[in-house]
N, C-alpha and C positions, 0 to 999 in steps of 0.2 A: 504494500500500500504506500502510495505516495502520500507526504503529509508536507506541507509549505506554509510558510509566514508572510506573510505583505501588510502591507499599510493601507489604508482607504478607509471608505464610508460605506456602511450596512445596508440602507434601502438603494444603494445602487449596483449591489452584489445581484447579477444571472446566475442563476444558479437551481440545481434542484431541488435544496432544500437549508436552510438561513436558521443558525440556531440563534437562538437568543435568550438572555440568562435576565427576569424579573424577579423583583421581591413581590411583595406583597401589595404594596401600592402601584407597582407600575413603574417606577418614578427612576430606574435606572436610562440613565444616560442613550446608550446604543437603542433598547428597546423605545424608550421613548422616541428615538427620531424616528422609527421603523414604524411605531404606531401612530403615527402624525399621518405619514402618507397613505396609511390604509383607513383612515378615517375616523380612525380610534377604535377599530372591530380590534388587534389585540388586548386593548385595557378593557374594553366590555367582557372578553371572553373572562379576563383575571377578575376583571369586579363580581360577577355573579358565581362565581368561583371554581369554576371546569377544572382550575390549576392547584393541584394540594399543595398548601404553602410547607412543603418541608424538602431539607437536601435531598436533590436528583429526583425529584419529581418532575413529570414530562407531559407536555400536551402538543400532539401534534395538529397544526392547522391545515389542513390537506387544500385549501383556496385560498389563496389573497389576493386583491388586487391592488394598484396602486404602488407597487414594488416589483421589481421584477423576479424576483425570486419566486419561485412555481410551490414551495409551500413553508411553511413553516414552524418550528419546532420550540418550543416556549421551555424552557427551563426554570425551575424553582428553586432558589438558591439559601430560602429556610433565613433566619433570623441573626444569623451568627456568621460571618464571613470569616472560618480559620481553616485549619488545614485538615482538619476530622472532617469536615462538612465538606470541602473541596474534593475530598475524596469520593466521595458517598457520590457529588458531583458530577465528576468525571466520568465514573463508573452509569449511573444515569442517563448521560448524552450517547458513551458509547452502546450500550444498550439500544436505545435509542433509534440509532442512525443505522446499526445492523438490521433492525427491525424493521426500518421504515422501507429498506429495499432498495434505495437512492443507489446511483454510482458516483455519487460527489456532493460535496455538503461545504459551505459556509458557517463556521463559528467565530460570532464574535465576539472576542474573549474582554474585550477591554471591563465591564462591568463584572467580572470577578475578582477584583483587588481586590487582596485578604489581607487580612491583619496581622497574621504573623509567615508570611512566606512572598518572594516576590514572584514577579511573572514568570522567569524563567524554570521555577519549581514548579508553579502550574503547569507550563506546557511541555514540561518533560512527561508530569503525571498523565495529564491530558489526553497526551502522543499515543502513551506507551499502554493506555484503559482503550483508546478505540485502535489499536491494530489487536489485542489480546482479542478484545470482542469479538473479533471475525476470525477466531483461531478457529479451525474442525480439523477432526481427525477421523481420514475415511479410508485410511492404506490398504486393510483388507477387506473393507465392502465390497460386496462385487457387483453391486449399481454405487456410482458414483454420485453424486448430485449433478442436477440440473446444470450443464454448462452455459448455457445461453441466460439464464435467472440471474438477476438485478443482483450486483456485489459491491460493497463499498470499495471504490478504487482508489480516491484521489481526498482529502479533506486541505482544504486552505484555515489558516488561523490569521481570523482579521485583528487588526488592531489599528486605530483611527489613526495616530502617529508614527512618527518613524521612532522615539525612543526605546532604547535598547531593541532595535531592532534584530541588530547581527546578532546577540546573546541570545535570544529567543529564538531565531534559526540553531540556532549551535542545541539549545536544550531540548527543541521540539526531534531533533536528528536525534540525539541521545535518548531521549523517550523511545520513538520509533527501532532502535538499535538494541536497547534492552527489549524492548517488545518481539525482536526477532528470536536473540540469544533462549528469550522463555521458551519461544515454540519451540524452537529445538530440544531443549529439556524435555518439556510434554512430550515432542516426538518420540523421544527416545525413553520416555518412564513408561509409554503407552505402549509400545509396542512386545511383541509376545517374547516371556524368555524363546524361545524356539525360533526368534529372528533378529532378538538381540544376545547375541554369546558376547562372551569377554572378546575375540578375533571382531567381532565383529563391532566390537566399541573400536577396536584398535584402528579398524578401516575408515569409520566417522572420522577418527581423529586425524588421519589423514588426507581425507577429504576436505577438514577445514586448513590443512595445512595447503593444498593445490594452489598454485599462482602467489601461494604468498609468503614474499620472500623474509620476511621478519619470523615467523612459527618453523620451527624446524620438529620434527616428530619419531620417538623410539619408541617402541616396545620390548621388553623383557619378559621373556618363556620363563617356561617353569624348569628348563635347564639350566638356564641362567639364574634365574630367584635361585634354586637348591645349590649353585656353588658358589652363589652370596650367602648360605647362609641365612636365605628366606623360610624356614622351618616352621614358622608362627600361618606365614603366608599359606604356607605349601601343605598344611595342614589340614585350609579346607577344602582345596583345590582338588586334593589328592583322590578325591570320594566322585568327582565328576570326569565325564570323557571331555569333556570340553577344558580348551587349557585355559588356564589361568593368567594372564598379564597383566603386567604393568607398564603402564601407559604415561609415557611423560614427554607432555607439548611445549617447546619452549618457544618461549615470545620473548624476538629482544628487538622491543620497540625506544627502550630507554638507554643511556648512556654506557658503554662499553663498560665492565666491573661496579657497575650502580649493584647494589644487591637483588635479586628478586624476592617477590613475594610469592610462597606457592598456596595455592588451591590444590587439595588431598579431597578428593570422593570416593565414596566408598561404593564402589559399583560392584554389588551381589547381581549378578544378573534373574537368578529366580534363588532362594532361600526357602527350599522346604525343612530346614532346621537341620538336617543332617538325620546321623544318627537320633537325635534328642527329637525325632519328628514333630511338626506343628499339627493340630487340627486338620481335618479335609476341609472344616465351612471355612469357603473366605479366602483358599490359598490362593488362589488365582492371584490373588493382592499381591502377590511377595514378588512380583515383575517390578512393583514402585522398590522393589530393596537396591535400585541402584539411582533413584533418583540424585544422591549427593551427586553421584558421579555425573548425571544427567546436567547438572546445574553445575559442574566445572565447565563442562562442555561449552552450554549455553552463553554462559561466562564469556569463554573464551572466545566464542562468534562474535558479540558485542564489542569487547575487546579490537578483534581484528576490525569490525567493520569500522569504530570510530577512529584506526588508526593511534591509539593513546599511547603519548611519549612513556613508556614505562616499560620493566621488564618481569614478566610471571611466567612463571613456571603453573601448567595446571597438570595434575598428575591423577592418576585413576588406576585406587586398586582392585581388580576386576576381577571376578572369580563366581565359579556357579558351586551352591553347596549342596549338597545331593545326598542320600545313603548308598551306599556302598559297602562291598565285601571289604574295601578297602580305606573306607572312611575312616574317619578319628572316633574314638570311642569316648567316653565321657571316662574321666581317668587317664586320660594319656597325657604324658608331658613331653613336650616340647621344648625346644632351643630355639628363640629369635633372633633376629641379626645383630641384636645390640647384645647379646652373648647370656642375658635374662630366661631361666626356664617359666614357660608356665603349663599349669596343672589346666587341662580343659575339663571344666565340671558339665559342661553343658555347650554343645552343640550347635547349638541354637545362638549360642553367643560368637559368633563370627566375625561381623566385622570387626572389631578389635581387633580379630585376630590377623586379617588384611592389613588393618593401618597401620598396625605397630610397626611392621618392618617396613611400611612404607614411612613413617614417619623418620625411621632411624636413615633411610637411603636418603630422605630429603636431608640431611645432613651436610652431604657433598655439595651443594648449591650456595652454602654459607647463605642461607637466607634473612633477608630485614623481617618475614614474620611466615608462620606457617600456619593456615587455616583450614581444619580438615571438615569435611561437609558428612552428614551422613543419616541415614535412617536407621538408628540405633537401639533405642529401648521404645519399646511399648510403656516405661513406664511414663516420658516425657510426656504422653498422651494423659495420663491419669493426672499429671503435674500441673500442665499448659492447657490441653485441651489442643484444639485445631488451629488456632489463630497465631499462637504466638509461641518462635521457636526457641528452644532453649539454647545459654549461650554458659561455656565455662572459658576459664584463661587461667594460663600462669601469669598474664603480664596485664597491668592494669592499663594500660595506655592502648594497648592494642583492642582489649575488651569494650574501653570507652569509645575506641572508632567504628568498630561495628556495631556497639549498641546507636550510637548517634547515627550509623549511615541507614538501619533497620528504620528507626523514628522517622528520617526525611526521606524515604522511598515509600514507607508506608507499608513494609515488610517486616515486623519487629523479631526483637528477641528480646530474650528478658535474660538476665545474667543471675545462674545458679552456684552457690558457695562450692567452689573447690580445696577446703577445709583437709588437712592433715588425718585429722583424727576420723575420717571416714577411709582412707586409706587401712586401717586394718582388717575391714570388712573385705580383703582380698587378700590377707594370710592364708597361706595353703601350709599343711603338716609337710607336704614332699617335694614344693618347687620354690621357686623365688617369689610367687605371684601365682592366685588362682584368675583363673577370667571373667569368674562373676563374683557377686558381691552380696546374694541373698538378695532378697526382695525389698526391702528399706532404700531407701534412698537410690533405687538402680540407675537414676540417669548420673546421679554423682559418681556411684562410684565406678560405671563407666567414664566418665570424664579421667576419674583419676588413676585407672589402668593406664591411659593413654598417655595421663599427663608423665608417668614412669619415662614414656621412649621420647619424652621433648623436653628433657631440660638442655640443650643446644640452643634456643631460640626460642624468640616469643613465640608463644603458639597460641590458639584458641580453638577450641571443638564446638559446633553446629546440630544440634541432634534437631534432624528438621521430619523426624516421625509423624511428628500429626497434622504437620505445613506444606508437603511437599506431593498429597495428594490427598483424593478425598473416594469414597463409597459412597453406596447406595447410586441413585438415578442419579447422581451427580460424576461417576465415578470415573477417575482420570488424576492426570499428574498435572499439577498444578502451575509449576515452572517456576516456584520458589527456591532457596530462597537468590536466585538470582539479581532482581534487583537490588538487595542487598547487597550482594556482593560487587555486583558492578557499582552501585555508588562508595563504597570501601573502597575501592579501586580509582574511580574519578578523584575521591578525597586526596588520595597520594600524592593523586597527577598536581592537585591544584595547590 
């Protein structure tokens, strides 16, 4: 979808459909001149109240005359002009405007000045709410939709002046660019283990690397993991036909020896627990166990398209966990790269067992911070709920940037205590370390298994379990928590 910024005046937008954002009286600026020339039919329709005066409510005018614009779309922007309600907003219009069937839309944004964010946070948010809206995902349908049916193509963002104009191009393109990166994530959490393997994340990742000469792209076998000394890794791998990899994209868009930052996902491509088997109802779900990894990906599409002077490493440790004659049993200890045994109680507890020796090979990168993404405990679900992902750190600085870049994308975390004294709840009688930690506190004391293989560098854990997709009739990957991470990453730049 194309999406553009320009300067001009509202009732002399052609167009097929002219949004425009009223309070309650009418009395906003843009809509008022628009309603001047229709003869005051849009403040009639707000007076007798067709328009629910609350954020992102929507009333479309299918006739107006007097404007050129062929209909129009009234916007309710509620009482409170902040950044909760511009959200709600956003979300609203884009709805909206997919719904309405148009191939191109006028919004005039100037009458959303909020009070605590400036334009260019709007039309990032803006961008990045109406390309998601028209996200589908139809790769194994075997009717496709309607190719000829009305698709949103093209949306212009008006705005009466020229100030900050080139800024507002630059944010609405970053909106649009994270809006990409998501699908891609979704792409890839949606699609079947049986057409997403570990080989076959490794082929994605080199797809995004084609034509571009900044990402350079390896994969590591599980010949190579086992003579690194990937043992923790190779543990789960072992139980599946499909190999195992490790995936590492490098991006050197930033200064020759700058340090990079990496993105570590944890790409289980299907987790039927292993030996420690899950339930039958609901496995289907365990395709989202690779969503972190989906959202490095995504990440790094964003990334490449804005061109950002910075250098990341995104790295994806990929593996199917399976039962097997050959699988890990509950009781068996292992050796990880960083030379630590641990006791596997439970099966079922995996990705740990992925990151750690991913975390310890991130090592060689000397990195300025290392950020590992992952769908981890079912307890973060019990903790958080759906909305909001949980965040731990060893370093407070780093924690503060992602909680702060969570808060202005509108993709949150919430930071959970990574406390010492929860670290004994993973004393094992016969290794250095068990992998689970009993059922209290499990998203912590998975944090702090991990936090064991990152004292090297600032690090921070992601557990985006109940964020990064959803069930029932809604059911699909989300494409979280991507924006996140790309404004973490904008932050760096700026």
């Amino acid at each position: 979808m194309e999406i553009t910024v320009k300067s001009g005046g509202a009732a002399k937008q052609q167009t097929q459909c002219l949004v425009l954002f009223t309070d309650a009286k009418g009395e906003l600026p843009a809509f008022s001149s628009v309603d001047q020339e229709t003869g005051g039919l849009l403040s009639a329709l707000v007076a007798r109240g067709d328009l629910k005066q609350s954020a992102g409510q929507t009333l479309m005018v299918p006739t107006v005359t007097g404007i050129k614009a062929e209909r129009v779309l009234l916007v309710a922007t509620g009482e409170e002009l902040k950044a909760a309600a511009a959200e709600k907003i956003c979300a609203g219009v884009a709805r909206a405007l997919i719904g309405a069937r148009v191939q191109e839309a006028v919004i005039a944004f100037d009458d959303l000045e909020l009070e605590d964010r400036d334009s260019t946070w709007l039309l990032n948010i803006l961008s990045r709410e109406i390309v998601s809206a028209g996200y589908t995902f139809n790769e194994f349908k075997s009717k496709k939709a309607d190719k000829d049916a009305a698709k949103l193509e093209a949306v212009t963002l008006l705005q009466a002046g020229r100030k900050a104009l080139e800024e507002n191009k630059v944010a609405a393109a970053q909106g649009v660019a994270t809006a990409n990166g998501m699908a891609l994530a979704r792409d890839l959490g949606n699609r079947p283990g049986n057409a997403c393997t570990p080989k076959d994340l490794t082929e994605e990742a080199k797809k995004l690397a084609k034509g571009v000469a900044k990402l350079s792209v390896k994969a590591l076998g599980e010949d190579e993991m086992t003579k690194l000394g990937m043992h923790s890794f190779m543990s789960v791998s072992k139980g599946s036909s499909e190999e195992g990899q490790l995936i590492i994209m490098d991006y050197k868009g930033g200064q020759k020896g700058d340090q990079p930052i990496v993105l570590l996902g944890k790409g289980i491509t299907f987790d039927t627990g292993g030996i420690s088997l899950k339930p039958g109802a609901a496995m289907d779900e365990m395709k989202f166990d690779m969503c972190g990894a989906a959202s490095v990906f995504g990440t790094m599409k964003t990334i490449i398209e804005l061109e950002l002077p910075i250098n990341v490493i995104g790295m994806v440790a990929a593996a199917e966990n399976m039962p097997a004659g050959n699988a890990s049993k509950p009781g068996d200890i292992v050796t990880s790269m960083s030379g630590q045994t641990i006791e596997i109680l439970n099966t079922d507890a995996e990705g740990r067992l992925v990151l750690c020796d991913a975390l310890t090979y991130a090592e060689r990168f000397k990195p300025k911070a290392v950020v590992d993404i992952a769908t981890l405990t079912g307890a973060c679900i019990f903790a958080l709920g759906h909305t909001i992902s949980a965040l731990l750190s060893n370093n407070d600085e780093l924690a503060d940037s992602l909680f702060s870049a969570g808060n202005v994308a509108g993709d949150k975390a919430w930071r959970l205590p990574l406390d010492d004294s929860y670290q004994k709840q993973l004393d094992s009688n016969f290794a250095d370390i068990a992998n689970i930690g009993g059922r209290p506190a499990g998203t912590i004391t998975a944090g702090c298994f991990l936090s064991r293989f990152a004292k090297e560098f600032p690090w921070a854990h992601l557990d985006v379990a109940g964020t990064a997709s959803k069930s029932g009739g809604d059911k699909g990957a989300t494409g979280r928590p991507v924006p996140l991470l790309v404004q973490y990453v904008l932050d760096q730049v700026s």
